[in-house]
C-alpha positions in Angstrom: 8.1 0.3 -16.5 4.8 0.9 -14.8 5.2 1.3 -10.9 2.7 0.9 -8.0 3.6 4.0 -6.0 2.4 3.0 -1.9 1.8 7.0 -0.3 2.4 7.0 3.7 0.8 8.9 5.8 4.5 10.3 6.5 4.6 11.7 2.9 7.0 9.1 2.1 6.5 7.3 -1.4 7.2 3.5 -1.9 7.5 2.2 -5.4 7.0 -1.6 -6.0 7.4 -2.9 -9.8 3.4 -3.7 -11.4 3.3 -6.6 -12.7 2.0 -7.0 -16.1 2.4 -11.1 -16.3 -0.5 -12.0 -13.5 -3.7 -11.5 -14.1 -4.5 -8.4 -11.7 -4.9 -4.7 -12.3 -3.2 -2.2 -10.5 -6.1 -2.0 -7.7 -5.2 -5.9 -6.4 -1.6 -6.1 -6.7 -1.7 -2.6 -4.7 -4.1 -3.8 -2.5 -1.8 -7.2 -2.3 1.4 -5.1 -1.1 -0.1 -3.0 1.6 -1.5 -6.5 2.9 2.1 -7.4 2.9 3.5 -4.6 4.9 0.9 -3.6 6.8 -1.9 -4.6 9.3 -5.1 -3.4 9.7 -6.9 -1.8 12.8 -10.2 -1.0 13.7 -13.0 0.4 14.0 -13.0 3.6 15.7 -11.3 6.6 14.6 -7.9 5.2 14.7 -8.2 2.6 12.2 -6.2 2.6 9.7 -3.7 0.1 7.6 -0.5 0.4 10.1 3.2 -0.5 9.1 4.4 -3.5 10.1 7.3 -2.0 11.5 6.0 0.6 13.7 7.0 3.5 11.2 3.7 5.0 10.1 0.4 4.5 8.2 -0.6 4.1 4.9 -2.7 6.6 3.4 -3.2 5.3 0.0 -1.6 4.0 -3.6 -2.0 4.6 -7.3 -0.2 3.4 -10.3 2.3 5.4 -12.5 
């Protein structure tokens, strides 16, 4: 099973299941996800995608 892997700035990993029945690559569902569970701030050099539950930052995703 093909995974989207969600990398925090923490170094924590997050895997969430690709789904291979919508029509969307790996870069939109990934993209979908951090929407979901984080919020964006910005400009300025602090922006950044920021956990919605305080925990962190999200520094990036790729598919296994």
């Amino acid at each position: 099973m093909k995974t989207i892997v969600i990398i925090l700035t923490t170094g924590t990993l997050l895997n969430f299941p690709l789904n291979s029945k919508i029509d969307a690559g790996c870069f939109e569902q990934g993209q979908a996800i951090i929407e979901e569970i984080a919020h964006y701030e910005g400009p300025g050099p602090e922006q950044g995608w920021y956990l919605n539950n305080g925990k962190g930052t999200v520094a990036g995703f790729y598919c296994d």
